[in-house]
PDB file of N, CA, C and O in Angstrom:
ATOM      1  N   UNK A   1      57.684  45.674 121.438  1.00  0.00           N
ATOM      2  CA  UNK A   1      58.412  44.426 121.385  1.00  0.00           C
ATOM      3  C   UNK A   1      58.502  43.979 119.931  1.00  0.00           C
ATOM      4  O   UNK A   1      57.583  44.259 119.162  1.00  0.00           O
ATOM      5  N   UNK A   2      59.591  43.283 119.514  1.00  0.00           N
ATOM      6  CA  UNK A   2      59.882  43.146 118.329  1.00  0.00           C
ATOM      7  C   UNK A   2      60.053  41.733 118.282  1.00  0.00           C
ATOM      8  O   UNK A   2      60.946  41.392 119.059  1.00  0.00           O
ATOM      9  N   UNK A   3      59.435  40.595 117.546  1.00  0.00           N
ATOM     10  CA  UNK A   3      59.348  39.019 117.828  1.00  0.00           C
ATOM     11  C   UNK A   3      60.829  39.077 116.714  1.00  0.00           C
ATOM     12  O   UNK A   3      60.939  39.814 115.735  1.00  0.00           O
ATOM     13  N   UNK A   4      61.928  38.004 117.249  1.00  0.00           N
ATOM     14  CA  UNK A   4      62.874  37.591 116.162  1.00  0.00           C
ATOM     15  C   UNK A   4      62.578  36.310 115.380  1.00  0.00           C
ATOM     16  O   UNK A   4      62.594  35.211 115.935  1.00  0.00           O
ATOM     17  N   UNK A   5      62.359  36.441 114.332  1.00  0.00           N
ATOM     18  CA  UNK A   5      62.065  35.293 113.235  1.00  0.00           C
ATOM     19  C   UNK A   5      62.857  34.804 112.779  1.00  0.00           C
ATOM     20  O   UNK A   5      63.718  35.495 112.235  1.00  0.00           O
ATOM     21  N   UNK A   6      62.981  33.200 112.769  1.00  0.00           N
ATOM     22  CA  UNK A   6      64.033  32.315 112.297  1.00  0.00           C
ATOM     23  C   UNK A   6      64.459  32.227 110.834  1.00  0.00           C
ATOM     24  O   UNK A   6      63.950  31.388 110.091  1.00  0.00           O
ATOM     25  N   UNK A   7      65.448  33.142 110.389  1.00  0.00           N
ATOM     26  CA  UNK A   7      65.151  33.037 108.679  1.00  0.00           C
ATOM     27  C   UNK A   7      64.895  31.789 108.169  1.00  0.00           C
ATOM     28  O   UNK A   7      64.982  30.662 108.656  1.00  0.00           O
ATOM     29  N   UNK A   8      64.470  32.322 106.797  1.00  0.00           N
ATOM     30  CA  UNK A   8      64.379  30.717 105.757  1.00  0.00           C
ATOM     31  C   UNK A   8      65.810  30.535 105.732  1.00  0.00           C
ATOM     32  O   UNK A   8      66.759  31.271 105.463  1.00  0.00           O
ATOM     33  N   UNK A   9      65.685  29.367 106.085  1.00  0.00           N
ATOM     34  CA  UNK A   9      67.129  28.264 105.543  1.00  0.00           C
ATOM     35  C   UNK A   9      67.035  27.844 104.158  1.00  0.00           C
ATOM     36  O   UNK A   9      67.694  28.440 103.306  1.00  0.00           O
ATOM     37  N   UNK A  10      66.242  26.828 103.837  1.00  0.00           N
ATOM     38  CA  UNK A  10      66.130  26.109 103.246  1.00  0.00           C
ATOM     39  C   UNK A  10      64.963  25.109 102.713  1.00  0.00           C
ATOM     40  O   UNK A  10      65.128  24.180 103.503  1.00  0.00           O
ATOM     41  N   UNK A  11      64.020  24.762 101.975  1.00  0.00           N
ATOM     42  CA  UNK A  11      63.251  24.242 102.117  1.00  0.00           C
ATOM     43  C   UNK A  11      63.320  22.404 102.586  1.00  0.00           C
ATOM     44  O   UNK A  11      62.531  21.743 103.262  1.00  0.00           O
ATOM     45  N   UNK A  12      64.389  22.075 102.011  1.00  0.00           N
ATOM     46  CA  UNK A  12      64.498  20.835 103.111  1.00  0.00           C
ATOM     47  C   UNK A  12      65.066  21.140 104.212  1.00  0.00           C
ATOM     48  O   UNK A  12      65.813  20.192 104.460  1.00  0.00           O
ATOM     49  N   UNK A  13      65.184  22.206 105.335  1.00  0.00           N
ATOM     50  CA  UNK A  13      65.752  22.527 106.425  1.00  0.00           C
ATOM     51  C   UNK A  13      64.113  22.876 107.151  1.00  0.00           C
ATOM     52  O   UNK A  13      63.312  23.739 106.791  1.00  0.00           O
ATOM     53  N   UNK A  14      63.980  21.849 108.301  1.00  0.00           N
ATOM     54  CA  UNK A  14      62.330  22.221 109.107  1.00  0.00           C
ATOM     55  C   UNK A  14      62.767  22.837 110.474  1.00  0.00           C
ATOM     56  O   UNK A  14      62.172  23.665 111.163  1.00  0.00           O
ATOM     57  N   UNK A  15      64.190  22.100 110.722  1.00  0.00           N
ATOM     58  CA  UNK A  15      63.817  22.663 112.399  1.00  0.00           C
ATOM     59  C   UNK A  15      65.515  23.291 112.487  1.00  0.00           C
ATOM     60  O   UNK A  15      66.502  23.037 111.796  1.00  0.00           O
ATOM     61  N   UNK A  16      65.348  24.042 113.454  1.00  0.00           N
ATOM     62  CA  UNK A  16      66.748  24.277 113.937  1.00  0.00           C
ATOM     63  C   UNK A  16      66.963  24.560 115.593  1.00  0.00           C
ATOM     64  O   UNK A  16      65.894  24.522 116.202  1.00  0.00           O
ATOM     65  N   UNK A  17      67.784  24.750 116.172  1.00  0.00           N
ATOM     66  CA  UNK A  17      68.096  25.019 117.133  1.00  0.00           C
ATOM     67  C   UNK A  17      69.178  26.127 117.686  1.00  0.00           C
ATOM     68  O   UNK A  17      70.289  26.354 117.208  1.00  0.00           O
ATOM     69  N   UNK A  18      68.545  26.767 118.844  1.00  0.00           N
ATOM     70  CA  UNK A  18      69.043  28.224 119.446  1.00  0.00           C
ATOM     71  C   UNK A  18      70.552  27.382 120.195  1.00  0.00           C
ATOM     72  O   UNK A  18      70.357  26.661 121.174  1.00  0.00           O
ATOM     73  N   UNK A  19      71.436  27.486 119.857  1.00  0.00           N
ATOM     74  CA  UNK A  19      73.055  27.392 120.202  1.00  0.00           C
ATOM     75  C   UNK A  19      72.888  28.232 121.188  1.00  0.00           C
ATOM     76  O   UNK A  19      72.302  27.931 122.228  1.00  0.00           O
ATOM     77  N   UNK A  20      73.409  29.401 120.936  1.00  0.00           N
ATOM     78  CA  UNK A  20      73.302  30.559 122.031  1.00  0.00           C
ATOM     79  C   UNK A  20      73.060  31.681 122.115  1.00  0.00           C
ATOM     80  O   UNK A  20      73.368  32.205 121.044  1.00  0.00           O
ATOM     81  N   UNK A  21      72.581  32.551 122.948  1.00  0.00           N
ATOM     82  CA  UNK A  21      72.568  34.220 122.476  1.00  0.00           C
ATOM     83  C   UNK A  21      73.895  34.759 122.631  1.00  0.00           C
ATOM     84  O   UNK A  21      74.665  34.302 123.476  1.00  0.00           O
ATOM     85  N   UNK A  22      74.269  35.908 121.696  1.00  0.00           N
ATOM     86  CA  UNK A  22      75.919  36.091 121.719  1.00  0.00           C
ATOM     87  C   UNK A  22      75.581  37.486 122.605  1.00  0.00           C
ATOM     88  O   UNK A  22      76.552  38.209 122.826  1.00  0.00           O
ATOM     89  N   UNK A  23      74.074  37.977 123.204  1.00  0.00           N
ATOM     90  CA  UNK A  23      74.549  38.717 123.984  1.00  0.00           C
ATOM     91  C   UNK A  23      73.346  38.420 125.448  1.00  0.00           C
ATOM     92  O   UNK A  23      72.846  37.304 125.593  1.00  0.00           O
ATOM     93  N   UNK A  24      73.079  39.384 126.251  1.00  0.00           N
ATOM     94  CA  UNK A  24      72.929  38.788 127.610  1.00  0.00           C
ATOM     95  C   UNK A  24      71.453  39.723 127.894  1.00  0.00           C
ATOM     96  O   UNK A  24      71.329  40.857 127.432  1.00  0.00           O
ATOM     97  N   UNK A  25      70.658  39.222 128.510  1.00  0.00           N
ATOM     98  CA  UNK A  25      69.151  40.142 128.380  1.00  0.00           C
ATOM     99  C   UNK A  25      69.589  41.113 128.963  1.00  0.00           C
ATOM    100  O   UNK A  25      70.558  41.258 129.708  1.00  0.00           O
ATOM    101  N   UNK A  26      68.639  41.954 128.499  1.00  0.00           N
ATOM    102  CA  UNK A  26      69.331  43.336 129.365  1.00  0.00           C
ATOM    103  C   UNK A  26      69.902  43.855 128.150  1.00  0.00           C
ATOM    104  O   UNK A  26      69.428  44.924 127.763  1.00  0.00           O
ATOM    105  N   UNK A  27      70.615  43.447 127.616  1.00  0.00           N
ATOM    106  CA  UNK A  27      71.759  44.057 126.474  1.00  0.00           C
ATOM    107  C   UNK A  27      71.084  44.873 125.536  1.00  0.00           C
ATOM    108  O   UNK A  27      70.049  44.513 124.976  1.00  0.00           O
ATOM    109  N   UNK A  28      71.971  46.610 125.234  1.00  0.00           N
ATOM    110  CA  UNK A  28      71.588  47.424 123.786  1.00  0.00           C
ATOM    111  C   UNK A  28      72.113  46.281 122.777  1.00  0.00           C
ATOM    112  O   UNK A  28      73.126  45.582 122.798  1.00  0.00           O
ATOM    113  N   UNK A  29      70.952  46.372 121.822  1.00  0.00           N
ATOM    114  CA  UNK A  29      71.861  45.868 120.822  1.00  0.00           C
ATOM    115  C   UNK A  29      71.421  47.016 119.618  1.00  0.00           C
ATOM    116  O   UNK A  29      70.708  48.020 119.629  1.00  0.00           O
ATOM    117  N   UNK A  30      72.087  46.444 118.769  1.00  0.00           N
ATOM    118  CA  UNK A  30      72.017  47.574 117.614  1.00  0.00           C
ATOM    119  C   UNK A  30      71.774  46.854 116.246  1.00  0.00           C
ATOM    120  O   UNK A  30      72.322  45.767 116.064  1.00  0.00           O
ATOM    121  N   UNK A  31      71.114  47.308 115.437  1.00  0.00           N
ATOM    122  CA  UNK A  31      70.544  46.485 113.947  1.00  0.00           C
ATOM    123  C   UNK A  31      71.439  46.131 113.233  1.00  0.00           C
ATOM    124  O   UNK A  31      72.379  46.807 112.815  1.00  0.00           O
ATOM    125  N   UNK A  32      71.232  45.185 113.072  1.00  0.00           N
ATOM    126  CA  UNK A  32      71.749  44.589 112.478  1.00  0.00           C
ATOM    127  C   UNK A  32      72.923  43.244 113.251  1.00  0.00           C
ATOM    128  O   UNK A  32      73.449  42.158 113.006  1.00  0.00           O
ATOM    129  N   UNK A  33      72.813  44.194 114.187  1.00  0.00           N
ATOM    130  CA  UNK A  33      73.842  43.522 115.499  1.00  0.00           C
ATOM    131  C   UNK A  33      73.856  41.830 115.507  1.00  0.00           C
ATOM    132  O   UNK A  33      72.727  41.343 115.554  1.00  0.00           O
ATOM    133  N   UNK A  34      74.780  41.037 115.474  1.00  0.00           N
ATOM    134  CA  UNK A  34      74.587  39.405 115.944  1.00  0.00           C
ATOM    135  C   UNK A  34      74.035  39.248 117.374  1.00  0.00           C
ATOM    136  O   UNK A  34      74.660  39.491 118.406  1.00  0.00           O
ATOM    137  N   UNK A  35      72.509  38.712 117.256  1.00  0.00           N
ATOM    138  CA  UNK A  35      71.970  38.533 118.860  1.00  0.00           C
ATOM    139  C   UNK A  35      72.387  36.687 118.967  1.00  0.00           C
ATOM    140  O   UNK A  35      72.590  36.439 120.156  1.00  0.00           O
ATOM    141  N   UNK A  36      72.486  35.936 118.453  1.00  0.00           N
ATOM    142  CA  UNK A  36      72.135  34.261 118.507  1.00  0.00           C
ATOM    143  C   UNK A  36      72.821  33.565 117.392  1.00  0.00           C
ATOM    144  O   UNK A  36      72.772  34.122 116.296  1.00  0.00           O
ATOM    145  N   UNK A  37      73.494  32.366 117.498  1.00  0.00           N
ATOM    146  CA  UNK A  37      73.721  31.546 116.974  1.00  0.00           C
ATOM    147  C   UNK A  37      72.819  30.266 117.321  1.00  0.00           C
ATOM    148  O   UNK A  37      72.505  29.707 118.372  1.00  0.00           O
ATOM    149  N   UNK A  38      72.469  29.996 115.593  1.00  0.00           N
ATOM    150  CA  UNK A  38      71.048  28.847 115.270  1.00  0.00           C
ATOM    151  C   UNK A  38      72.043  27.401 114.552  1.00  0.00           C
ATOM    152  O   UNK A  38      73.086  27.387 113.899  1.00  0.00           O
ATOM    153  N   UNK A  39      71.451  26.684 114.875  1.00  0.00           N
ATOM    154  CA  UNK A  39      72.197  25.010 114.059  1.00  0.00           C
ATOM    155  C   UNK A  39      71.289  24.898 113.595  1.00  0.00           C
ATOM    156  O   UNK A  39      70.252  25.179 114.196  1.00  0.00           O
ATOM    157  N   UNK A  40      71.287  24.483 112.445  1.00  0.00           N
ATOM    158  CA  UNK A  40      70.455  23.116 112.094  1.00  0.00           C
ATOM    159  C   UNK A  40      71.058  21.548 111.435  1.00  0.00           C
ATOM    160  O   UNK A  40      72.179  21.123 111.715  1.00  0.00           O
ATOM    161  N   UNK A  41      70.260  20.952 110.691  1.00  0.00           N
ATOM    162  CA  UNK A  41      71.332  19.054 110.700  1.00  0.00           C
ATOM    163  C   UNK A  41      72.229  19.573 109.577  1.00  0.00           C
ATOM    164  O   UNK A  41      72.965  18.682 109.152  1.00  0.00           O
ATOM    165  N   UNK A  42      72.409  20.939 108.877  1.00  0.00           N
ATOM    166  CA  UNK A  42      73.495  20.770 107.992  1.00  0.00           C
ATOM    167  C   UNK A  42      74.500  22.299 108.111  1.00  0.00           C
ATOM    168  O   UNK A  42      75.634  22.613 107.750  1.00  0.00           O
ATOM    169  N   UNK A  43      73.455  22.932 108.766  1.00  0.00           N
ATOM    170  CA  UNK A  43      74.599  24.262 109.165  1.00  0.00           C
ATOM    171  C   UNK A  43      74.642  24.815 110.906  1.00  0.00           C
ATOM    172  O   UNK A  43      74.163  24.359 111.944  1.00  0.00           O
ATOM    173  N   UNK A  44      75.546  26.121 110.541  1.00  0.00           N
ATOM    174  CA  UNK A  44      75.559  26.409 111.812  1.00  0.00           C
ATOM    175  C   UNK A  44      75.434  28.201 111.340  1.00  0.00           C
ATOM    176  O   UNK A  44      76.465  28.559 110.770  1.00  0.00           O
ATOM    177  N   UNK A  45      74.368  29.341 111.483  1.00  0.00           N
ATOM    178  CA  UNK A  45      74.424  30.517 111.401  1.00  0.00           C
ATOM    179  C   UNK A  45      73.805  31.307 112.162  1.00  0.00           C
ATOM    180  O   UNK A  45      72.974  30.812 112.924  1.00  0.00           O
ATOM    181  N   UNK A  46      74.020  32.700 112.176  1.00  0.00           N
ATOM    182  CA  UNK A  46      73.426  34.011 113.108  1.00  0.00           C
ATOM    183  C   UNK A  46      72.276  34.559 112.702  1.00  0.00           C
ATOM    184  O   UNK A  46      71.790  34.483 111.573  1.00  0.00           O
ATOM    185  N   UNK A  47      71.948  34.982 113.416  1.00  0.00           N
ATOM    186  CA  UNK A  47      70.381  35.765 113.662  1.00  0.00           C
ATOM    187  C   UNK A  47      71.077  37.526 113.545  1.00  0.00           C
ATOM    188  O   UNK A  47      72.292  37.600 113.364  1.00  0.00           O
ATOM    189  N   UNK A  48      70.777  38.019 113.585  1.00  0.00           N
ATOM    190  CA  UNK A  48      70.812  39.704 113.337  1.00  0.00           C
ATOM    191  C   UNK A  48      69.511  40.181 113.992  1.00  0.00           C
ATOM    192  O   UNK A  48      68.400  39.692 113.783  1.00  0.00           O
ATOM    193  N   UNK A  49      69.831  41.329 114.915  1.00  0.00           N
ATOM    194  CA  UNK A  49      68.312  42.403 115.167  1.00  0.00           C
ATOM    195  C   UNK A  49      68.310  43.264 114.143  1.00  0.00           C
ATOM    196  O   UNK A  49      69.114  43.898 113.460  1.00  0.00           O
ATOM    197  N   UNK A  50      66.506  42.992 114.306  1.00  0.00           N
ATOM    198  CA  UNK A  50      66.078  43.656 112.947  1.00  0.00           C
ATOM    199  C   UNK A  50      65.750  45.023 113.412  1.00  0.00           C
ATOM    200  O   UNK A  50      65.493  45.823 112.513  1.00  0.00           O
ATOM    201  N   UNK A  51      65.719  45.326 114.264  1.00  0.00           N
ATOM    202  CA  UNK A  51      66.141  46.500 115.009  1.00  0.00           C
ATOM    203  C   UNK A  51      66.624  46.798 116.184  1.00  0.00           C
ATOM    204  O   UNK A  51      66.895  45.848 116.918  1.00  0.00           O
ATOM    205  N   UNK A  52      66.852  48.133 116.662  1.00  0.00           N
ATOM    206  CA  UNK A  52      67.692  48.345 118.149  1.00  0.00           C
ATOM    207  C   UNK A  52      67.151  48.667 118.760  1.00  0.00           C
ATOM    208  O   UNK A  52      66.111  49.307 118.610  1.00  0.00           O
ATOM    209  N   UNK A  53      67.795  48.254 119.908  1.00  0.00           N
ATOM    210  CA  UNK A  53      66.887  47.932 121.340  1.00  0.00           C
ATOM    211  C   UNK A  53      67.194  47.202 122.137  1.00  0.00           C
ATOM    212  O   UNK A  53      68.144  46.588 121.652  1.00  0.00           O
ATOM    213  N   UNK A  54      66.957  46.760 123.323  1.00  0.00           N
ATOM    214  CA  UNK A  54      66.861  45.826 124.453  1.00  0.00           C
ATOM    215  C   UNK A  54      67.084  44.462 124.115  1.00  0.00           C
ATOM    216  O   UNK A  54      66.643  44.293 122.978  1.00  0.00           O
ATOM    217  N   UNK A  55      67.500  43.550 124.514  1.00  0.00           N
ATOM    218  CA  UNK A  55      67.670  42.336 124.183  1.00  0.00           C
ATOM    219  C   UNK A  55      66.458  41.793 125.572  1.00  0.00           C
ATOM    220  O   UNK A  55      66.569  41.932 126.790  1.00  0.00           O
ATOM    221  N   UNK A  56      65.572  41.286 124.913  1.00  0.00           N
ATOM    222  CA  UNK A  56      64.631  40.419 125.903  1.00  0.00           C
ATOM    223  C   UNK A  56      64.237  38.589 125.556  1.00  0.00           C
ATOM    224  O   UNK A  56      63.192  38.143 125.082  1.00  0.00           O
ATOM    225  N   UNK A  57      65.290  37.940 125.923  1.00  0.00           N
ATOM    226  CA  UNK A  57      65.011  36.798 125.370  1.00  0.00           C
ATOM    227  C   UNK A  57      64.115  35.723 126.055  1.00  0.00           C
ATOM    228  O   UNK A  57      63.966  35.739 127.277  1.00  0.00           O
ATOM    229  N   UNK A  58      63.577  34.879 125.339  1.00  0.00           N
ATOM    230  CA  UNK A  58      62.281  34.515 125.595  1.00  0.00           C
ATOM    231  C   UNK A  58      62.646  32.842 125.546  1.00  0.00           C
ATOM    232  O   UNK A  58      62.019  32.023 126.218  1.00  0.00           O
ATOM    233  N   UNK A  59      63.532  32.561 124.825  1.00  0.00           N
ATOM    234  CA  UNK A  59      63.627  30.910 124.444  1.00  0.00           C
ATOM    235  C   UNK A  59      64.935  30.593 125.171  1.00  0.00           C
ATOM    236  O   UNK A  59      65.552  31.555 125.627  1.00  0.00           O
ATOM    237  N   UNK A  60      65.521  29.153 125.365  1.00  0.00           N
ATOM    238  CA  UNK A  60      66.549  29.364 125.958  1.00  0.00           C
ATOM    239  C   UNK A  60      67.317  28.093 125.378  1.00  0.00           C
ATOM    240  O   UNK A  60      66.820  27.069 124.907  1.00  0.00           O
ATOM    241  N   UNK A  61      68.819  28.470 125.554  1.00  0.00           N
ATOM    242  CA  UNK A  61      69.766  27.994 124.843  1.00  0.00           C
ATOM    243  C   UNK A  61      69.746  26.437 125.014  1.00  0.00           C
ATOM    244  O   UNK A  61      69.066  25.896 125.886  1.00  0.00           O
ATOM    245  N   UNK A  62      70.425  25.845 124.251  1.00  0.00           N
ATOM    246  CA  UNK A  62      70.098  24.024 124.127  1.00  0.00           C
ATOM    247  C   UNK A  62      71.262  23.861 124.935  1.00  0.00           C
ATOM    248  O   UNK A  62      71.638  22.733 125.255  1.00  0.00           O
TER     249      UNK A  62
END
């Protein structure tokens, strides 16, 4: 299992929030692949797998 880590934003950026996964558990994904779109109070960006494999998501969309 591979944990996905919320990149650094920003140092005045503390929290953000999971928008959505752009794919569905169960799903190959592939590295680098877009798994999630993240908000936070001044942006809106993607997550990437840091490797390939299974999509097993654990948190759930707002």
């Amino acid at each position: 299992m591979i944990d996905i880590k919320v990149p650094t934003i920003g140092e005045s950026i503390s929290e953000v929030t999971l928008l959505k996964w752009t794919k569905k558990e169960g799903d190959w994904v592939e590295r680098d692949e877009v798994i999630a779109e993240l908000e936070s109070e001044k942006a809106t960006f993607e997550v990437n797998a840091e490797k390939a494999g299974i999509l097993k998501p654990l948190a759930k969309e707002k």
